[in-house]
N, C-alpha and C positions, 0 to 999 in steps of 0.2 A: 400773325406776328408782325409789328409794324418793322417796315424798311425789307420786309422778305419779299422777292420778287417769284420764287419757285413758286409752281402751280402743284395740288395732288392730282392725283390721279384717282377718280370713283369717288363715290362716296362713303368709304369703310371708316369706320375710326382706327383700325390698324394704320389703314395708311398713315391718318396725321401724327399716329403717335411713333412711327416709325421717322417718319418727315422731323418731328423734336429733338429723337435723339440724333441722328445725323449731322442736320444741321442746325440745331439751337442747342447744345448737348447742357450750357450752364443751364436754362432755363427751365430742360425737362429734370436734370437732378434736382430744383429747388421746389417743382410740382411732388414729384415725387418722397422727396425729405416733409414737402408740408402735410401729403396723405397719409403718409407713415406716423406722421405726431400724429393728426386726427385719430388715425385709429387706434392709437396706443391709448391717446385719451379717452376715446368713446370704449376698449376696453377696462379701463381704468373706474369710468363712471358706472360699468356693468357691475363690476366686480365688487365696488362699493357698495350696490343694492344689494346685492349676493350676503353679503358681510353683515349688512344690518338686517337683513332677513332672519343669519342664521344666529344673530343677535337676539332678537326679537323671543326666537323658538327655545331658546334657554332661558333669557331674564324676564318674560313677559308669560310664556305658554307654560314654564316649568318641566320642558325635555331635561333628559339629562347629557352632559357635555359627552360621554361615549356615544352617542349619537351622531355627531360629526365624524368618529371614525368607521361607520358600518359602510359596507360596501356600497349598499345599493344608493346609501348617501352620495356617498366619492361619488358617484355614477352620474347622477343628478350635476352634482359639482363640473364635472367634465363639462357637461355646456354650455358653459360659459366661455362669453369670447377667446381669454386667454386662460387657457388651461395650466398655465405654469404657475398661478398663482391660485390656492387651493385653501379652503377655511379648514384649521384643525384645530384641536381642544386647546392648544398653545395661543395662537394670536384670538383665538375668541375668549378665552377668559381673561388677554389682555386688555382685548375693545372692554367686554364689560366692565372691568376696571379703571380704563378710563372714565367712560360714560359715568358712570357711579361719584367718579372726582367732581367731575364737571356737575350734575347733578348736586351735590354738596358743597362746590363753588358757589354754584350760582341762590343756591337757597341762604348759603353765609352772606351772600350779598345785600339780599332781598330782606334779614334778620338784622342786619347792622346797626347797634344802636336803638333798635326796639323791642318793647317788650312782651311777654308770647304768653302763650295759655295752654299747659300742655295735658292732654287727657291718654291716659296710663288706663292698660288693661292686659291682665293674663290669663289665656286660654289654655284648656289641656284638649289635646286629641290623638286617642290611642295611649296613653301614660306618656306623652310628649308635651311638654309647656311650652309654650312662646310667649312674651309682654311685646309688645306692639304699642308704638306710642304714636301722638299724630301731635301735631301743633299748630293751632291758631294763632293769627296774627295781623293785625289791618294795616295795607297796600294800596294807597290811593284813595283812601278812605272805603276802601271795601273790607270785607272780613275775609281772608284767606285761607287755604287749609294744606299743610303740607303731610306726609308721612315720615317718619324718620327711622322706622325701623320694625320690622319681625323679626325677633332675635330668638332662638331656643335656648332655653334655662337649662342648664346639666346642673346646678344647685337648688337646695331646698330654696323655696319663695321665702327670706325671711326679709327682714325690715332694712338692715344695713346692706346683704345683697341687693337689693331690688336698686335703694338709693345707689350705688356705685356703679351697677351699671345704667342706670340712666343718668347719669352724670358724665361715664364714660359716653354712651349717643351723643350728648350732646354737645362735650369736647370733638367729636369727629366733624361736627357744623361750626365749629366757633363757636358755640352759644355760651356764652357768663351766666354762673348760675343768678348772677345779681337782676338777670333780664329776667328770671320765672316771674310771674303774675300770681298765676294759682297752678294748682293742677288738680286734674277732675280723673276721681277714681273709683273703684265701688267701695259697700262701705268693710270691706277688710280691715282686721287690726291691723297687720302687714302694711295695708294699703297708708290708713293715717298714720303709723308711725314712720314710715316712707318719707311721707310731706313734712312733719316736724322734725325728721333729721335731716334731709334738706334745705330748711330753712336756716337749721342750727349752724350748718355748712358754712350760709351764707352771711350769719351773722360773725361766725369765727375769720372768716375771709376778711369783712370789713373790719373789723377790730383789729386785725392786725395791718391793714391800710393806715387807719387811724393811729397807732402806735410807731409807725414806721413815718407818718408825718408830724407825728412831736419832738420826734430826735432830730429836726432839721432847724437850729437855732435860730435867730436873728443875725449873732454875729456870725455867722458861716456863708450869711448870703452879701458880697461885695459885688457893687457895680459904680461907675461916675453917676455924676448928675447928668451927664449928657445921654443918658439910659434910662433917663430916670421915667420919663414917657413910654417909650417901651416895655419895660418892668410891669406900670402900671395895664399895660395892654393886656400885659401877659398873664396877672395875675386877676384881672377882669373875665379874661376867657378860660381860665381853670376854673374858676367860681360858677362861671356859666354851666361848664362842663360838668363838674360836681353836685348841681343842680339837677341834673337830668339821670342821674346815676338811679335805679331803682331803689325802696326803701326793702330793709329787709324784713320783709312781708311778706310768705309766701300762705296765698291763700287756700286749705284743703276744703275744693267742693266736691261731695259726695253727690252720686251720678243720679240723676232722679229717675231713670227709668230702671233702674236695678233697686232703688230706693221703692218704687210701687211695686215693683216686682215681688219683693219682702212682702207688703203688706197684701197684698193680692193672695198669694201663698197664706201667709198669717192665718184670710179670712175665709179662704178655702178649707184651712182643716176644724173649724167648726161647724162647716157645712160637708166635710166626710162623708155622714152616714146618707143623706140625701144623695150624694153622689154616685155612693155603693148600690143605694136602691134604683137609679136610673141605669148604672151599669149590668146590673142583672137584666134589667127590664128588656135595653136594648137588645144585650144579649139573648133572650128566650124570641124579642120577635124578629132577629134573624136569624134562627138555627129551622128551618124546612119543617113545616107542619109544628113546632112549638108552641104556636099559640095557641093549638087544645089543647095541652095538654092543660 
């Protein structure tokens, strides 16, 4: 300590830290105040890891959230630095909620003003549906690929359901339906009348844009001549902006590996009976001693 003339006594660190409080008492509470942040921080940071771990094991591993309430959980939870602060089914299904915002923040970011290619598909497993939808999109002049949802259907798959809720998905991204490009599906009637009432959507949308921009007169619009530059800016860069708006064109491509699929199947049941006699075949030469007979 500079200007201190006392000497310790040995060489303990009790002594010096006895030596502090005595005589430097401001300087040992401001060591002390600063280790106590350190470790409140360095708990802090523990606890964080803690939290995205037990984040991970629900939104990622697909544990269920009663799993943070079992004992031998808690147990595990204990050691960690500060025990006082403790993951339960409440703040973790609020991290994943955030997480999930932020995730569809940053994807509405990355979708702003372009437009996407979204490929539709519903699965059944166990008498359970889900449509799962993914969307492409080029970023930097690369091709992209984002997922935007596993949703389970509790309604029949019909045409106008299917559209509304993928319309709803993509209300939760920001996405305009005026941004679809195509969308790639199998060949279901479901499926293509899906994309043509989406389209339909998209043209009733713009049609009433257009009708809501003829009610805006000439005389209704006043400004000076000393605007008169401005104006023109103004109406330079709507024109721009109008330009870049998507046509409503949404294009239905049918998926081509469910597309061979079909035809593969097709040309398998004219080849049936060959198949039935291979299956015997097999059959007899791996049933033990079958080939005499």
């Amino acid at each position: 300590m500079e200007g201190c003339q006392k000497e310790i006594r040995g060489h303990h660190g009790g002594n010096l830290v006895r030596h502090f409080f005595t005589q430097h008492r401001a300087e040992y509470d401001r060591i002390q105040e600063r280790t106590f942040s350190d470790k409140n921080v360095n708990s802090l940071t523990e606890y964080n890891k803690v939290l995205e771990c037990c984040i991970n094991l629900v939104a990622i591993h697909g544990r269920p959230l009663s799993m943070l309430e079992d004992e031998a959980f808690q147990n595990l939870i204990t050691m960690i630095p500060n025990p006082g602060l403790k993951p339960n089914i409440r703040n973790i299904r609020t991290c994943i909620e955030n997480k999930a915002y932020d995730v569809r923040k940053k994807i509405y970011e990355e979708l702003k003003n372009k437009l996407v290619c979204l490929k539709i598909d519903v699965a059944s497993v166990k008498s359970r549906r889900f449509l799962g939808i993914n969307l492409q999109f080029i970023l930097d002049k690369k091709l992209e690929l984002r997922n935007l949802c596993v949703v389970e259907l509790h309604e029949r798959n019909t045409a106008a359901f299917l559209k509304d809720t993928v319309l709803m998905v993509l209300s939760r991204y920001g996405i305009e339906p005026q941004q679809i490009y195509s969308i790639t599906s199998d060949n279901g009637a479901n499926m293509l009348a899906m994309s043509r009432q989406i389209e339909e959507e998209i043209q009733d949308s713009l049609d009433d844009l257009n009708n809501t921009e003829e009610q805006v007169e000439e005389s209704d619009i006043i400004f000076s001549p000393a605007d008169g530059q401005e104006m023109l800016d103004l109406v330079e860069s709507l024109e721009f902006e109008r330009e870049n708006i998507a046509q409503p064109i949404v294009t239905a491509v049918r998926c081509a590996a469910h597309t061979l699929q079909l035809a593969v199947r097709d040309a398998c049941k004219e080849l049936e009976p060959v198949f039935d006699l291979c299956r015997r075949a097999v059959r007899t030469l791996r049933t033990p001693n079958g080939h005499w007979n």
